[in-house]
Backbone bond lengths (Angstrom), bond angles and torsions (degrees), N, CA, C in turn:
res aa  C-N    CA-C-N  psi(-1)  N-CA   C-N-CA  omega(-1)  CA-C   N-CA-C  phi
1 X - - - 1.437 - - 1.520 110.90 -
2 X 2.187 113.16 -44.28 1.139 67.77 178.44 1.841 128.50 -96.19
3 X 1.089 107.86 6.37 1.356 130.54 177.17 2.015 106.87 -49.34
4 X 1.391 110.73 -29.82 1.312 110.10 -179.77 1.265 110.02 -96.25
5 X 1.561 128.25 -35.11 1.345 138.72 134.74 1.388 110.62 0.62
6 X 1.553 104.42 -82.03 1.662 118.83 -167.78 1.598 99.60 -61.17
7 X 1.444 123.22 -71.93 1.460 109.73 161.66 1.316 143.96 35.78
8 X 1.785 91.99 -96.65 1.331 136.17 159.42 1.409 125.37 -39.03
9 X 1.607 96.34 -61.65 1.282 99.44 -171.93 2.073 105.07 -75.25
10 X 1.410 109.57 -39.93 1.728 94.93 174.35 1.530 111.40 -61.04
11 X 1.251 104.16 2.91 2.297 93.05 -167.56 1.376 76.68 -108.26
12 X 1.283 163.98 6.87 1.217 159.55 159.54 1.842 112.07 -86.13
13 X 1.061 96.36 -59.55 1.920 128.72 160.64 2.204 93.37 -29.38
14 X 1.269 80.16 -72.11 1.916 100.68 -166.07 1.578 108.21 -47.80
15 X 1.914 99.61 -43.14 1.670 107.82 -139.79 2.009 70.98 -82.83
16 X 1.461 131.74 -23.96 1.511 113.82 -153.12 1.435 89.80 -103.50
17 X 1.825 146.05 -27.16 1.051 119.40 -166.68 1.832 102.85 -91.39
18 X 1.648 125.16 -6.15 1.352 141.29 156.38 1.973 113.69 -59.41
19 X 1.209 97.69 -18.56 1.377 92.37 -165.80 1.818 112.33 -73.41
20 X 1.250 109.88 117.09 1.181 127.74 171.77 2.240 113.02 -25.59
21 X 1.628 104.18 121.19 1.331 96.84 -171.10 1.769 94.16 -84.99
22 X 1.469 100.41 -177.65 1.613 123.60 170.82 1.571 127.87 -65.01
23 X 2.276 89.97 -32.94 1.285 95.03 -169.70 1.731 138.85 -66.92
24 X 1.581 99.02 150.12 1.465 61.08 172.78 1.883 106.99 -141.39
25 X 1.146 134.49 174.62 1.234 132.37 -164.11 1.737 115.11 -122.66
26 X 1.178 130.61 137.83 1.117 133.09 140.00 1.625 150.67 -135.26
27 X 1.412 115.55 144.26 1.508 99.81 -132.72 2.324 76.32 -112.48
28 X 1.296 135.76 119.31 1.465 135.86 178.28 1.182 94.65 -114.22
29 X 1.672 111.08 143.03 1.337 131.70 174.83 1.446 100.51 -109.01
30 X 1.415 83.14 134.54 1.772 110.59 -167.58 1.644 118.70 -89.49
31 X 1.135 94.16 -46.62 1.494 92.06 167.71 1.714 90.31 -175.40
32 X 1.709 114.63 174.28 1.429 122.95 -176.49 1.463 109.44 -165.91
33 X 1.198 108.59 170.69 1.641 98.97 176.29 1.884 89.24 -132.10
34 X 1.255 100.18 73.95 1.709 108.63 146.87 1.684 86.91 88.10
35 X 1.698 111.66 -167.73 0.994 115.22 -152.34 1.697 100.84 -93.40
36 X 1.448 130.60 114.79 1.273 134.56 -179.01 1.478 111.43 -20.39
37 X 1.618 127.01 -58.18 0.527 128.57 -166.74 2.147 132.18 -92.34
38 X 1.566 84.11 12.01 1.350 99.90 163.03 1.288 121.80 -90.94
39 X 1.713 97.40 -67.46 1.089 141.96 -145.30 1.446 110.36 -87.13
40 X 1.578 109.79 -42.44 1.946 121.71 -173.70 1.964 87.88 80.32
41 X 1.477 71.57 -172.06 1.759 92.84 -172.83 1.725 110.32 97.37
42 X 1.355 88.15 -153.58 1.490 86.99 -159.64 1.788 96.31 -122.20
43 X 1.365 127.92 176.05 1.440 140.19 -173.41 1.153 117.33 -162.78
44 X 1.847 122.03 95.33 1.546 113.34 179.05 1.002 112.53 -127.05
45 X 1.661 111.20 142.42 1.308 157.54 161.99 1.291 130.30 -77.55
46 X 1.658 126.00 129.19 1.262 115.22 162.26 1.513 112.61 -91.74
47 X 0.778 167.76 -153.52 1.822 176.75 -142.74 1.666 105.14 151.77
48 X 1.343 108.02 125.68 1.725 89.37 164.96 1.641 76.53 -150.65
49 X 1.745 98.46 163.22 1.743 112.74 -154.17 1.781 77.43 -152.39
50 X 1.619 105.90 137.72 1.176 133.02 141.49 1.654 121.64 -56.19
51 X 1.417 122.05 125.60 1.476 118.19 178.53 1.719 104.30 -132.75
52 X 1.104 108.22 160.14 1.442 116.00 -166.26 1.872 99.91 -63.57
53 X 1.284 99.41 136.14 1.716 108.21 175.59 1.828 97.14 105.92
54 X 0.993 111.97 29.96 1.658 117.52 -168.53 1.380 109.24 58.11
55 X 1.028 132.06 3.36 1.904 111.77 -163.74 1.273 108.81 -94.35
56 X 2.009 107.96 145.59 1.103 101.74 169.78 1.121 133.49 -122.99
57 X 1.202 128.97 152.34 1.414 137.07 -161.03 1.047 118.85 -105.63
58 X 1.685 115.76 111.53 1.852 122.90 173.74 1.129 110.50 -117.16
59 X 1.444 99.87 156.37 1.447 116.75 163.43 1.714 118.19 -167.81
60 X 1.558 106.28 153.33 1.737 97.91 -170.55 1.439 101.56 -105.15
61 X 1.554 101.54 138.54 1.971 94.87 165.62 1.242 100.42 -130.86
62 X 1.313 122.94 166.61 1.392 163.37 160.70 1.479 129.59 -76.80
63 X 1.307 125.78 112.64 1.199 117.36 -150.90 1.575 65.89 -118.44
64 X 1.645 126.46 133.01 1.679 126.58 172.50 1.852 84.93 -138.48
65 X 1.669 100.36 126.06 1.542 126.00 176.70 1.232 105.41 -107.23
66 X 1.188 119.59 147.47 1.712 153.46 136.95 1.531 109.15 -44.70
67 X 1.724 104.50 105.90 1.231 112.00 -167.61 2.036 111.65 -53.49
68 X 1.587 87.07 -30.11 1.362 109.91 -165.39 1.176 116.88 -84.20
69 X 1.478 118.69 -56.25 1.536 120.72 179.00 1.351 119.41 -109.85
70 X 1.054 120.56 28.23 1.632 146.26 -161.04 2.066 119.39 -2.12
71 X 1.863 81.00 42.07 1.435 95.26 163.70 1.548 110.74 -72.89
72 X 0.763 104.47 142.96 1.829 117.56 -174.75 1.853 109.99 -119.26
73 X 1.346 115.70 150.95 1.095 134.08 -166.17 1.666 100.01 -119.52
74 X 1.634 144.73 162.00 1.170 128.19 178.45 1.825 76.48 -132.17
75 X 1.860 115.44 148.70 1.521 102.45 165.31 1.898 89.90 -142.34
76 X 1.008 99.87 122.52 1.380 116.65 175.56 1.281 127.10 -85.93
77 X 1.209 116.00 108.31 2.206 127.42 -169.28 1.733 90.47 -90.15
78 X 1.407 92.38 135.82 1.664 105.04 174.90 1.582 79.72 -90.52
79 X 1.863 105.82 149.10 1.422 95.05 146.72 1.226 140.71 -72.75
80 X 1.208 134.64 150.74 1.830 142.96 167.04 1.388 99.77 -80.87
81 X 1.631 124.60 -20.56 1.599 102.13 173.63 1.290 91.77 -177.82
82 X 1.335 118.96 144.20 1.498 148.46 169.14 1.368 132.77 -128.64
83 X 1.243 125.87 145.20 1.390 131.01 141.18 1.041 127.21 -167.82
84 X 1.451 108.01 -178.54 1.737 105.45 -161.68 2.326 92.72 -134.72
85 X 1.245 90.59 131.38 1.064 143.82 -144.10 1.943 99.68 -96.37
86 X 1.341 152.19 108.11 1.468 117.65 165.09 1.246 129.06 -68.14
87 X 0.962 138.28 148.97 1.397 136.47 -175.08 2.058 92.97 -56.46
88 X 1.600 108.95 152.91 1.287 104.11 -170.58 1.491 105.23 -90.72
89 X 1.284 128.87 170.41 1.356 138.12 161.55 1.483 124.05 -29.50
90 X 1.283 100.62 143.68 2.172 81.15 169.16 1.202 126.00 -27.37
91 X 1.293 96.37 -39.73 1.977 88.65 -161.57 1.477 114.85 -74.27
92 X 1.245 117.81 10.87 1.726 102.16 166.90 1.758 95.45 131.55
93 X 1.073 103.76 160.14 2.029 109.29 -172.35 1.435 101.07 -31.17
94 X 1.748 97.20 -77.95 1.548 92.85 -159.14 1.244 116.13 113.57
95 X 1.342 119.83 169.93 1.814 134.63 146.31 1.355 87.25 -69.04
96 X 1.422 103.40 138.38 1.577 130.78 170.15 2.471 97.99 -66.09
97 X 1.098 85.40 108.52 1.900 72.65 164.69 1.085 103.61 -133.52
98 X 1.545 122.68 162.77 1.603 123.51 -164.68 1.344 135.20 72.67
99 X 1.568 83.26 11.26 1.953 90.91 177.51 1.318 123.40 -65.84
100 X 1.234 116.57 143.35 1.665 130.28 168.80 0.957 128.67 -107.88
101 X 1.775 122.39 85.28 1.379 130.50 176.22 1.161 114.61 -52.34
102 X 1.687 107.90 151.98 1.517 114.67 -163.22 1.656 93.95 -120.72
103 X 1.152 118.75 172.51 1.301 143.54 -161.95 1.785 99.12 -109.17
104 X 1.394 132.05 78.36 1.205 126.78 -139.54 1.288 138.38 12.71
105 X 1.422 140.61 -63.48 1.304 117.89 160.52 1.812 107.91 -106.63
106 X 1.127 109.24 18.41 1.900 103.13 -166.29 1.672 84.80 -103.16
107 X 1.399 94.16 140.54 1.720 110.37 164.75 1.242 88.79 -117.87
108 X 1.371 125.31 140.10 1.310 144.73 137.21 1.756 119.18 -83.38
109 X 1.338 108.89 94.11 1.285 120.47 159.52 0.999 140.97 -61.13
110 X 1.732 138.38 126.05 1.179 133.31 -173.43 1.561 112.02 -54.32
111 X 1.429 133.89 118.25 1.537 131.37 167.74 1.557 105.74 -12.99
112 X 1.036 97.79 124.94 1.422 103.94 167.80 1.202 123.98 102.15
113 X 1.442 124.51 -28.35 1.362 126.85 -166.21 1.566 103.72 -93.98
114 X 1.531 100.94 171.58 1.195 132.31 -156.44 1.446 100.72 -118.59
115 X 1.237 118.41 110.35 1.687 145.78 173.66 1.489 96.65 -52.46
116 X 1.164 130.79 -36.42 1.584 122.74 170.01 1.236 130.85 -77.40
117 X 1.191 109.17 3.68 1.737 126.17 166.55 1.153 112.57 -112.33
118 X 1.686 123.11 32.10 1.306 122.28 179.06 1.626 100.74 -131.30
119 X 1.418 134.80 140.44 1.670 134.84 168.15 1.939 83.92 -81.93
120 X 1.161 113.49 138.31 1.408 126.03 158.49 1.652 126.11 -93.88
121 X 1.173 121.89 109.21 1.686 120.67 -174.12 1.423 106.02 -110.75
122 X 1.111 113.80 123.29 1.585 134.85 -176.21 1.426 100.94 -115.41
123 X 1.572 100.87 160.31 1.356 119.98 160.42 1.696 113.90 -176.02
124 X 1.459 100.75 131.09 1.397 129.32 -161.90 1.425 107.99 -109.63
125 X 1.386 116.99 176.92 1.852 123.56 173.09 2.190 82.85 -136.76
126 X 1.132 100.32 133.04 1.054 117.28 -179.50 1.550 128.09 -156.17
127 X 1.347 112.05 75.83 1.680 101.87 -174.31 1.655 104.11 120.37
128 X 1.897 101.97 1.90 1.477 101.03 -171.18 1.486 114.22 97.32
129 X 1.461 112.92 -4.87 1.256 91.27 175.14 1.966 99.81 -175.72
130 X 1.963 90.54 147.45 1.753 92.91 -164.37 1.034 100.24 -42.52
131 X 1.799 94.29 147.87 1.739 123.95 149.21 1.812 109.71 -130.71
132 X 1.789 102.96 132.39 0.853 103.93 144.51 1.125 146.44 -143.46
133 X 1.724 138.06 -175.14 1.420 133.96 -179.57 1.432 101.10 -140.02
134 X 1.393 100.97 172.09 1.414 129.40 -167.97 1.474 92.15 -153.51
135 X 1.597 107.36 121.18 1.386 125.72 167.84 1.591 136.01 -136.58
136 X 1.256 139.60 151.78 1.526 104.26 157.87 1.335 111.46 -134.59
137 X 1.196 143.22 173.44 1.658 161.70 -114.17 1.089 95.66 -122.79
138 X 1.547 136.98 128.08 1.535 117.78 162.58 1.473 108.56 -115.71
139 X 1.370 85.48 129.39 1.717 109.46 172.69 1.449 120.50 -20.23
């Protein structure tokens, strides 16, 4: 008895720490100069990831290749400042109002909302000196 007990309780254990999360991730290429592995140069990306409590998490990296052997390096910029923005009214962008500054790359989202109804504005130090972007998430 209790041998089926124990069982039970790890296939319960298994079936809840297996259980599929909410989050979800996306990784947009920012700009590049051709295919890394032809061409060399460099290739950047922002990444931003859903984390439990709604918040979301960005950051930009740098994919910099070997013109020659088109080994590649990845270098990842925390942001110096973020936020996310609502998408504006019908009538066209707009002044951004209702923005939610982030805590360098963490947005804290209102419960409930949807990261794809937000423009995302970043800004990094990279190379010695600011970079930034403005992006948004597609559904």
């Amino acid at each position: 008895m209790k041998r089926s007990l124990a069982l039970a309780a790890a296939a319960a254990a298994l079936a809840f720490t297996a259980a599929p999360t909410l989050a979800e991730s996306w990784k947009i290429r920012l700009s590049g100069q051709g295919d890394v592995f032809v061409s060399g140069g460099s290739n950047t990306y922002v990444v931003a990831k859903t984390e439990p409590g709604n918040v979301l998490a960005v950051y930009h990296t740098t994919l910099k290749s070997n013109y020659w052997t088109g080994a590649g390096v990845w270098y990842d910029h925390e942001p110096t400042a973020s936020r996310a923005c609502p998408v504006a009214q019908p009538e066209g962008w707009g002044d951004p109002q209702g923005c939610i500054a982030g805590v360098k790359g963490r947005i804290q989202l209102p419960a409930g909302a949807n990261p794809t109804d937000y423009t995302i504005d970043i800004k990094w130090v990279e190379n010695g000196a600011e970079q930034s972007t403005k992006f948004r998430l597609a559904s």
